[in-house]
N, C-alpha and C positions, 0 to 999 in steps of 0.2 A: 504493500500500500504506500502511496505517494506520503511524504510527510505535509502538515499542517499547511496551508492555502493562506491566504490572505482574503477576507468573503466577500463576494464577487455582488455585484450590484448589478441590475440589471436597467441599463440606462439608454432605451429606445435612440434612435438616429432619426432625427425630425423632420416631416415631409410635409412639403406645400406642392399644392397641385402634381402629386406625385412625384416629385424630385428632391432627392437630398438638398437641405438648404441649411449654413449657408454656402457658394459656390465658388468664391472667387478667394484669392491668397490674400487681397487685403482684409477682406469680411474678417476671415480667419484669425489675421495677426488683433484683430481689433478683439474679436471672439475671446483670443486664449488671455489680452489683459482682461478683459470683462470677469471671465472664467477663475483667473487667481483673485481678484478681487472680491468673487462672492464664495469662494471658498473659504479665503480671510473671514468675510462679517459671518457665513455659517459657523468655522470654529467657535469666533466669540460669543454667539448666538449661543453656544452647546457645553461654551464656559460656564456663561450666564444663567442656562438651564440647568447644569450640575449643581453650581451653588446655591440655587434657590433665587435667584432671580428674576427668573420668568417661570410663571408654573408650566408644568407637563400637559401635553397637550391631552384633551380630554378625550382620546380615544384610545391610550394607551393605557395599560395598568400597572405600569412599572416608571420610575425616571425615565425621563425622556432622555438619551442620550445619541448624537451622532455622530458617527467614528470618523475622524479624518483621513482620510482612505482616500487613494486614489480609486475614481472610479471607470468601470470597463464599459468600454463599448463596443457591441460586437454584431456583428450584423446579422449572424445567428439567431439573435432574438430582438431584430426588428421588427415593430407591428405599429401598422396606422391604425389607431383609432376611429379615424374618419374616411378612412379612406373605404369604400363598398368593392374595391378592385382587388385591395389585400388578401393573397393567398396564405391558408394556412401550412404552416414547415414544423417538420418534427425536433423538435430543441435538439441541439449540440452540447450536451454536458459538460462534455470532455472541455469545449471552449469556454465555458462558463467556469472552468478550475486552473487556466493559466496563469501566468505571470508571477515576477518575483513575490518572495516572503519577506513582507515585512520588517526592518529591521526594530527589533523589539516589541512586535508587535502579541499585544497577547491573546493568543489564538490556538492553546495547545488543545492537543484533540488527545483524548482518551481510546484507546481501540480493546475492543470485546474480542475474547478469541471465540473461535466456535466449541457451542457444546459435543459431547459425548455422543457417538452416534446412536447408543442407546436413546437418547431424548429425543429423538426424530421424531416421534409423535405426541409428545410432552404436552399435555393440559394442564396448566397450574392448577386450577379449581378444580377439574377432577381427576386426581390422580389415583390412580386403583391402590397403593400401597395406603397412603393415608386414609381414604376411605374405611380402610378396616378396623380405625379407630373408634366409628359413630358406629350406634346402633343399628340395628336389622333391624326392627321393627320398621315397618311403616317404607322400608325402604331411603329411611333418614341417609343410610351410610351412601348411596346412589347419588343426593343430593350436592349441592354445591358445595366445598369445604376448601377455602383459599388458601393457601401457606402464609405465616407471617412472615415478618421480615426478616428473621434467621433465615428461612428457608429457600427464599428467592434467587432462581437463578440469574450469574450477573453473566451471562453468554448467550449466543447466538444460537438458534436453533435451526439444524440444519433440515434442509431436506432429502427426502433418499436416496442413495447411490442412484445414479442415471436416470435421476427426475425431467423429465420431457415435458414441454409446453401443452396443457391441455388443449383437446381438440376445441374448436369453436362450435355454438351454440348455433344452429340444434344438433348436430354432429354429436355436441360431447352425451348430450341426452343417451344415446344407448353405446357411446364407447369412452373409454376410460384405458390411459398407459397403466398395465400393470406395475411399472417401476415405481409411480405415483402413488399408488396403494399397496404395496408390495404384500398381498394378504390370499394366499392359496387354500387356508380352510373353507370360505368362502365360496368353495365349489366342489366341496365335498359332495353335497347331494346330486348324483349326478343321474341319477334318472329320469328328475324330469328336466328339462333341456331348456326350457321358456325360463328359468328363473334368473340363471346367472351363468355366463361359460366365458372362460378364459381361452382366446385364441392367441395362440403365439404369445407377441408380447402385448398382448391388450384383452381385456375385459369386455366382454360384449353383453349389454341389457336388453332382451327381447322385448321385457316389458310385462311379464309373467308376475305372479305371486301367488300365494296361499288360497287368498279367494278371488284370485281374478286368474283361474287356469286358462282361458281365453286371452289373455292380457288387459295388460291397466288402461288401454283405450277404449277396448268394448266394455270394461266395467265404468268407464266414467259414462258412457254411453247409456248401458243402463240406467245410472242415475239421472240422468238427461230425461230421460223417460218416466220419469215420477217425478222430479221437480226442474222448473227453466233454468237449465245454467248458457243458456244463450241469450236472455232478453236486457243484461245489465244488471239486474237486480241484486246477483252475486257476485262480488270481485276480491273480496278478501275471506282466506278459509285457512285451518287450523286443522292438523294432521296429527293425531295422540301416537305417540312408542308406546311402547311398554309399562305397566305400571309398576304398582306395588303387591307385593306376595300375601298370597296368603296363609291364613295358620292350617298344615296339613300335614296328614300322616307323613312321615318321615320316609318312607317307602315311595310315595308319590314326588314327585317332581315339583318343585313351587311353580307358580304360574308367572313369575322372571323369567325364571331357565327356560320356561317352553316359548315364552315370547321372544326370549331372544334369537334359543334356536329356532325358532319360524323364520323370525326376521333374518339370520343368515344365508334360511334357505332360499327366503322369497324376495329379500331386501325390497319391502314394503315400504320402509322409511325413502321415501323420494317418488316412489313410481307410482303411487298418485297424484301426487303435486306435478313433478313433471306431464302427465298428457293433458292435468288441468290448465297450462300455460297456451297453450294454441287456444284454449275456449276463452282467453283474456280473463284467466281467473289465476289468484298469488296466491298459491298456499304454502304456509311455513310449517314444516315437518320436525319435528323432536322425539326424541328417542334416548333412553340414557347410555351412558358408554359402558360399549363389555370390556373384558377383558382387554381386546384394544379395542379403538375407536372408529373402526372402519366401515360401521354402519351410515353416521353421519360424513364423515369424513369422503366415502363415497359419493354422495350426493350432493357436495360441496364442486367435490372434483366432477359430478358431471353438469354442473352447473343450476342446480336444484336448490331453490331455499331450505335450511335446515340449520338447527340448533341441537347443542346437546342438551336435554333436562331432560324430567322426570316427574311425574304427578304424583307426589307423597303428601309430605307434612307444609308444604309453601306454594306458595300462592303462582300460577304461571307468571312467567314474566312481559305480562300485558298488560293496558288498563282497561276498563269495565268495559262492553261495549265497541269489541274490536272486529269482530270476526262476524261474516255472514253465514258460515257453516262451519261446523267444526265434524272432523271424522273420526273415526275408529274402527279400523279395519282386524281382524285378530289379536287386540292390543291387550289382552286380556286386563285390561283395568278392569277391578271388582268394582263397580259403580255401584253395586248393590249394597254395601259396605258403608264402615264408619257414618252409618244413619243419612249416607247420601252425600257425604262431604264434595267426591271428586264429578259428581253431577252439579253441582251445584258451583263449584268452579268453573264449570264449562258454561253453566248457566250467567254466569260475572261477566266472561269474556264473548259469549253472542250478542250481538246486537236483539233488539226488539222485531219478533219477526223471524230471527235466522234460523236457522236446522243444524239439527243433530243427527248424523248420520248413524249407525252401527250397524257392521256384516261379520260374520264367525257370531262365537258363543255368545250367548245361547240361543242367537235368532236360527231358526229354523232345528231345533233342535230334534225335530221328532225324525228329520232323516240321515242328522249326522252324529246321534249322539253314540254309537259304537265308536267311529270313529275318531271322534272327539274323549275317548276312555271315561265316561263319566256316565253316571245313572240319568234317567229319565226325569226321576223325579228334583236330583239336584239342578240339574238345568230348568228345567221348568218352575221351580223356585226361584231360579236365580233371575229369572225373564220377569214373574209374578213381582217382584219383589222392586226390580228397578222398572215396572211400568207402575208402581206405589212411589216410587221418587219422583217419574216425573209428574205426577199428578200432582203432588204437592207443590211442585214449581210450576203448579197451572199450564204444564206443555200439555199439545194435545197432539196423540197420533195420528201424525198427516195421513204416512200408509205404513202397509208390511207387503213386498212381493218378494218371492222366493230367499232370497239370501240377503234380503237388504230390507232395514226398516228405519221409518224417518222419523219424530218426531221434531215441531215446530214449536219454538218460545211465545207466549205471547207479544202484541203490538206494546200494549202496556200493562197494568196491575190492576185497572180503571174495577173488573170484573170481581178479581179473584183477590180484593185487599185486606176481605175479612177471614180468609180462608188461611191468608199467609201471614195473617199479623202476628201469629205466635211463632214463627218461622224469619220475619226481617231481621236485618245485622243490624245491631244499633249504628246509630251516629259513629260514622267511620267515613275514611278514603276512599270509594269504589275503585280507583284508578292505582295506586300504589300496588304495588307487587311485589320487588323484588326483596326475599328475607321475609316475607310478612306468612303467618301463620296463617294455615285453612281454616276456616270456620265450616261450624256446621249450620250455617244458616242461609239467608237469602238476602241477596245482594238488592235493595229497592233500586224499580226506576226511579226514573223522572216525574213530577207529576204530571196529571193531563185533566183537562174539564172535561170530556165525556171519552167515551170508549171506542171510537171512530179514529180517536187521535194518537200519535205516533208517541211513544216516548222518546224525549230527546231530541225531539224533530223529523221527519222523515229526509233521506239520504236520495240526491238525483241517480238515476242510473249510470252506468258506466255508458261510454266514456265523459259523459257531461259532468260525473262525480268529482272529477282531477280539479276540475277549475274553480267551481262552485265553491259558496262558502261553507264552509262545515257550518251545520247547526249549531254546537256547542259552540262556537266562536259569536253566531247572529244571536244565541240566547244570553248572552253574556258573560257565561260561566266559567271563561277561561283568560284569569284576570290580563289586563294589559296588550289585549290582542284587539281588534275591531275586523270589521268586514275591508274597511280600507290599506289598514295594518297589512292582511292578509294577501289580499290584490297585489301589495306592493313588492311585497316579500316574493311572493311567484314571480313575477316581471323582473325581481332582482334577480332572483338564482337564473331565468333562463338567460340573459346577460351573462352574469357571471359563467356560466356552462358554455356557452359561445365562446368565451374569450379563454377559456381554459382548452376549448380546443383550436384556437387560431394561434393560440402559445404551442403547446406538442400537437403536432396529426396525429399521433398514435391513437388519440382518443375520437378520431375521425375514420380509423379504419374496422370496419364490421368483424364483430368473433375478437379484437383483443382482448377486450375484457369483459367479463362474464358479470362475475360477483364483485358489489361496491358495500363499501362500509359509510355514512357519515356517522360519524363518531359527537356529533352535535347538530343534529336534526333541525331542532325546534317546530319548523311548519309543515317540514315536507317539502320542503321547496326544492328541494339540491334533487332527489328523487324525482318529484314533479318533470323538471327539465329533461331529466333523461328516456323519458317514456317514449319515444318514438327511437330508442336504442335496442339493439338486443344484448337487453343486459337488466338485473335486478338490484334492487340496492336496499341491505337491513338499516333500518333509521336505527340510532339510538341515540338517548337523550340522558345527558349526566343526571342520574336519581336527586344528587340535592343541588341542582342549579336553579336558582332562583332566574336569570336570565345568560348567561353565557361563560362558565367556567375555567373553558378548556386552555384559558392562557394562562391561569393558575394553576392547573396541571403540567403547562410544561413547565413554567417555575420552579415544580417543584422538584423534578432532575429526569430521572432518566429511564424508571420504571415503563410510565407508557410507552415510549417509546421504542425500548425492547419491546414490549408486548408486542406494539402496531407489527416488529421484524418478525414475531415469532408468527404470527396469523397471514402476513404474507407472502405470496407465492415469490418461486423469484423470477426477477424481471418485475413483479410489481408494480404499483403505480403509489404515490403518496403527493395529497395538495394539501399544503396549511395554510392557512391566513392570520396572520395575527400580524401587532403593532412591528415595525423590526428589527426592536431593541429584544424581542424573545426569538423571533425568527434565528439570530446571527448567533444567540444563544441555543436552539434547536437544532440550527446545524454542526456547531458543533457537535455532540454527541449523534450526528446523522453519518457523519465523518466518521467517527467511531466506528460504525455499523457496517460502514464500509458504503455508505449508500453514495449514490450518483446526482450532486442536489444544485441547484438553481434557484437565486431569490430575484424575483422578476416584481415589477411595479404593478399595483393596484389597476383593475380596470378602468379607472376613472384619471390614471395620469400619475404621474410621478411627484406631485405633488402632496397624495397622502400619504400616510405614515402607513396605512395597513400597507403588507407586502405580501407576496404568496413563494410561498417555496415549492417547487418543484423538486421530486426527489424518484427515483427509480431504485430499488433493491437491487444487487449484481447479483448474475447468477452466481452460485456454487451449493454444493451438495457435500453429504457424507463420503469421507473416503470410502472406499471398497471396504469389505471385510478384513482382507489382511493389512490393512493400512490404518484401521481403528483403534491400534493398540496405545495408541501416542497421544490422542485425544483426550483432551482434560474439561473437567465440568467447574468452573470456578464457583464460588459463594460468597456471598458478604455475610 
C-alpha cells in the first residue's frame, strides 16, 4: 500500500458556454495573483475560525477548520453543473491520490491487516460460538447478541478464496459463483433436482422448494389466484424463517432442526421474494443463521432482499404498519403458542387490510399428515387453535385452497374494539422495535369515525404510492416532517442521485450493482431515486437519531467503518456526505482499509462545506488454504 497522501480536493475546471475559461496567458498570470491572495484571506479566515473568532458554520458539527493544502485539479473529475451537454465519466481514483506528501503534514493513516481466513463469514451479532451462552428457551440464544468492546475485531474481513463478481440481476436470481458461497452440504438432497444443484463452478436455483414442487413462480401464481398481486394494492411483503422450538420429546426432532433442514433442502429463504420482484412486489426475507450463514447469505449473493433474524423473545425489526403481506411458507413458527404472541407480531407489522399468508403445517393437514410424522389430531389442534388467534385479532378468513390459506387484518378496530379491549398494549411505541420485548397483546390502530374508514389513512396504489404523501406525514404524526418537507426531500435525492452518477458511470451501467444500503434513510428519498434501477436498497434509520447522527458516528472512530468493509463486497461502492472537516477525517481511516477514495464538491458548487467522498473497496480475498497459516486476527 502507497504510504499516506496529502487529501485530494476535488476542484471542478470552470466552463462558460462550454469552454475552459479563463483562456489566454494574461487572464492566467492575473488569475494565479488573485489565487495567492484569496488563499492568504482563506488561511486567516481558518485562523480566525480556530480561535473563536468567527463561529463555525452552521452546517457542520465539529470546528470548522480549512486545511491549507494545495489544491488538485484534474480533469478527471470535471463536471458542469449547467451545462445539459455534460457526459457522465467513470472517476479516476488513482488520479484523485497523486502528488507530493506534504511536508509535515498530519495525515498519518493507520492500516488494518486482514483477518483470519476463518472469519470469512464472520457476523459480529450472531456469532454461533457466543450464542451458546443465552438461553434455549424461546430460541433467545438465535437472537441478536453483539460483542463488547473487548471482543471487537480490529481487521479486515476477507472474502473467499476466488471470490468472482456476482452475476447481474436477473441473471444472478437462479445462478450464484460457488467460490462466493463456498457451501457443498447444500446439495446434499439430491433427488429432487428443482431445489438447489451445483454445476461446475456455480450454483444453479431452479426455483423449486418444499411446497412449491412446481416452482416459486407457479406458487406465487397460485397466490395471484386468490388475492390481486397485480392491481398495486400490494408492494411491500415480509417473508418469516424459521422460528422458535418447541418443548418435545427428546426422540423427536425440535421444529428448528426440521426448519432449517427444509430450508437447506428447498432454500425457501429468497425464492419467494425473488419471482415476487417481476410482479413489482419487495419482499424482505429473514431467517436465523445455522451453523453457517448461507441460507441468507445466498440470497444476498443472488440479489434477493434478506436479513438474518428470528421470531423469538423481540420485536421484528420494523415499525407498526409496514408490510402489505407477510408469509410463511414451512416456517414452522408455532403461532399457536405463547397465547399468540408471534401472530400478533405479524399482526404490529401488517398494514390495515394486509394478509397473512400460511402453506405447510398444519394447512391441509388431512392429506399430508403421514408425511409431515405427526398425528391427526395434533395438527388439527394446532390449525383449531391458531384460527382462535386470529379471531381474536378480529382477522377474518379470506380463503383456504389446497395448500395455501389467507387470512386478512382488518381496515380498522372501528368493529371489533370491544372485543379487543382486554387484548390492547397499553400506551407504548407501535413503531420501535429493535431490542424491545414481544408482548402478548395487540398493537391498536389509529382511530377512525366510522368503519368504512382506513386506519392510518388509506395508501395510493403502486406505482403512484413512491410519490404520494405518506398519510402518516399528511396526518401529522410524524413530528417535523410536512407534505412540502417531503416533496422537497424527493426532488433533493433525485438531484443528488443524478449527480452521483455524472460523478462515477459505474452507477450508470445496468447489473453493477444489485444490493444498496443507506445507512441514514430518513424519507426514503435516496431509494425513491433509484427505482427505475435494477437494483434494491435496505433503508435504515439510526434507532436514537432525533434528526441526522451519522457525522457523530464517524466522530466517533473507526468501528462503523470496518463494519461498512466487513458487509461489502469487493469492488464495492461507498458515498458519504458530510461537512469536510469529518470527510478528511473519514478518509483517513478509509486509507487504512485500503479503500480507493475521492472527496468531490457538493452538488450545488464548491462553495458549501458539505462534500461527498467517493470510495471503492479493492478487491482481495482469502489466501488459498495452504497460504492461511500466517494470517492473524488482531483485537483491541
Amino acid at each position: 500500500m502507497a504510504g499516506p497522501k496529502t487529501p485530494p480536493y476535488y476542484s471542478p475546471t470552470y466552463k462558460r458556454n462550454g469552454a475552459n475559461y479563463p483562456s489566454s496567458p494574461h487572464s492566467i498570470r492575473i488569475n494565479l495573483y488573485t489565487l495567492a491572495i484569496a488563499i492568504t484571506v482563506l488561511c486567516f479566515i481558518a485562523y480566525l475560525i480556530g480561535r473563536g473568532s468567527i463561529s463555525a458554520s452552521p452546517v457542520s458539527n465539529v470546528p470548522a477548520t480549512i486545511p491549507c493544502i494545495p489544491l488538485k485539479i484534474t480533469s478527471t473529475t470535471a463536471v458542469s453543473n449547467n451545462s445539459s451537454a455534460s457526459t457522465s465519466r467513470e472517476v479516476d481514483f488513482s488520479a484523485s491520490q497523486g502528488g507530493d506528501e506534504g511536508a509535515g503534514s498530519d495525515y498519518s493513516v493507520k492500516v488494518y491487516p486482514p483477518c483470519d481466513i476463518k472469519y470469512s463469514e464472520y457476523t459480529p451479532c450472531e456469532d454461533p460460538q457466543r450464542s451458546l451462552k443465552f438461553k434455549r428457551d424461546r430460541l433467545i440464544y438465535r437472537e441478536r447478541h453483539c460483542p463488547d468492546k473487548s471482543q471487537l475485531l480490529k481487521c479486515r474481513i476477507p472474502a473467499p478464496h476466488g471470490y468472482k463478481k456476482p452475476f447481474k440481476w436477473p441473471k444472478s436470481r437462479d445462478l450464484a459463483w460457488y467460490a462466493n458461497v463456498p457451501h457443498k452440504e447444500l446439495t446434499v438432497e439430491k433427488a429432487v433436482q428443482n431445489w438447489i444443484r451445483k454445476e461446475g463452478d456455480k450454483f444453479r436455483f431452479p426455483g423449486g422448494g418444499t411446497m412449491f414442487p412446481n416452482g416459486a413462480d407457479v406458487y406465487v401464481d397460485d397466490i395471484d389466484k386468490l388475492i390481486n398481486l397485480k392491481d398495486g394494492s400490494i408492494r411491500t411483503a415480509i417473508d418469516t424463517g424459521c422460528g422458535v422450538e418447541v418443548k418435545a420429546n427428546k426422540k423427536v426432532k425440535t421444529r428448528l432442526e426440521i426448519c432449517l433442514k427444509k430450508l437447506q433442502q428447498s432454500m425457501q429463504v429468497a425464492s419467494w421474494g425473488a419471482y415476487l420482484l417481476s410482479r413489482d412486489i419487495l419482499a424482505i426475507s429473514f431467517a436465523p443463521r445455522d451453523t453457517h450463514e448461507a441460507q441468507v447469505q445466498f440470497a444476498l449473493e443472488r440479489g434477493v432482499p434478506a436479513l438474518i433474524g428470528v421470531l423469538a423473545s423481540k420485536r421484528l425489526p420494523y415499525p407498526s404498519r409496514a408490510f402489505d403481506m407477510a408469509h410463511c411458507s414451512r416456517c414452522l413458527i408455532p403461532w399457536d403458542q405463547e397465547d399468540g404472541a408471534y401472530l400478533m407480531e405479524v399482526d404490529r407489522v401488517l398494514r390495515p387490510g394486509g394478509y397473512w399468508i400460511l402453506s405447510g403445517p398444519p394447512i391441509r393437514w388431512r392429506k399430508y399428515w403421514k408425511g409431515w410424522e405427526r398425528t391427526r389430531d395434533d395438527l388439527n389442534g394446532e390449525q383449531t387453535r391458531i384460527e382462535e388467534v386470529a379471531k381474536k385479532l378480529c382477522w377474518k378468513k379470506f380463503v383456504e385452497k389446497d395448500d395455501i390459506a389467507i387470512w386478512q387484518k382488518p381496515y380498522n378496530h372501528f368493529q371489533c374494539k370491544e372485543q379487543k379491549k382486554k387484548l390492547m398494549c397499553p400506551a407504548q411505541d407501535p413503531d420501535r422495535a429493535w431490542y424491545t420485548e414481544l408482548e402478548t397483546c395487540v398493537t391498536p390502530l389509529p382511530e377512525v369515525s366510522n368503519e368504512e374508514d382506513v386506519a392510518g389513512g388509506e395508501l395510493e396504489k403502486w406505482p403512484k404510492r413512491l410519490h404520494a404523501v405518506s398519510p402518516r406525514i399528511s396526518s401529522g404524526t410524524v413530528n417535523g416532517v410536512t407534505a412540502e418537507s417531503f416533496e422537497k426531500d424527493s426532488q433533493l435525492w433525485q438531484k443528488r442521485v443524478s449527480y452521483y452518477k455524472s460523478v462515477d458511470n459505474k452507477f450508470n451501467q445496468p447489473g453493477r450493482y444489485r444490493n444498496l444500503l443507506d445507512m441514514n434513510a430518513y424519507l426514503g428519498g435516496f431509494a425513491a431515486a433509484w427505482v427505475d434501477d435494477p437494483v434494491w436498497v435496505m433503508n435504515a434509520v439510526p434507532v436514537e437519531a432525533e434528526v441526522n447522527t451519522l457525522g457523530v458516528i464517524y466522530e466517533r472512530g473507526l468501528d462503523i467503518l470496518l463494519e461498512m468493509d466487513r458487509i461489502l463486497r469487493p469492488e464495492g461502492s461507498v458515498i458519504i456526505r458530510e461537512d469536510v472537516d469529518i470527510l478528511v477525517e473519514v478518509k483517513k481511516i478509509a486509507d487504512g482499509l485500503n479503500w480507493d477514495t475521492l472527496i468531490v464538491d457538493h452538488e450545488d458548487g464548491p462553495m458549501e462545506r458539505e462534500k461527498l467522498l467517493f470510495a471503492v473497496k479493492s478487491y482481495w480475498t482469502a489466501p488459498s488454504t495452504q497460504d492461511s497459516k500466517n494470517t492473524t486476527s488482531p483485537r483491541i
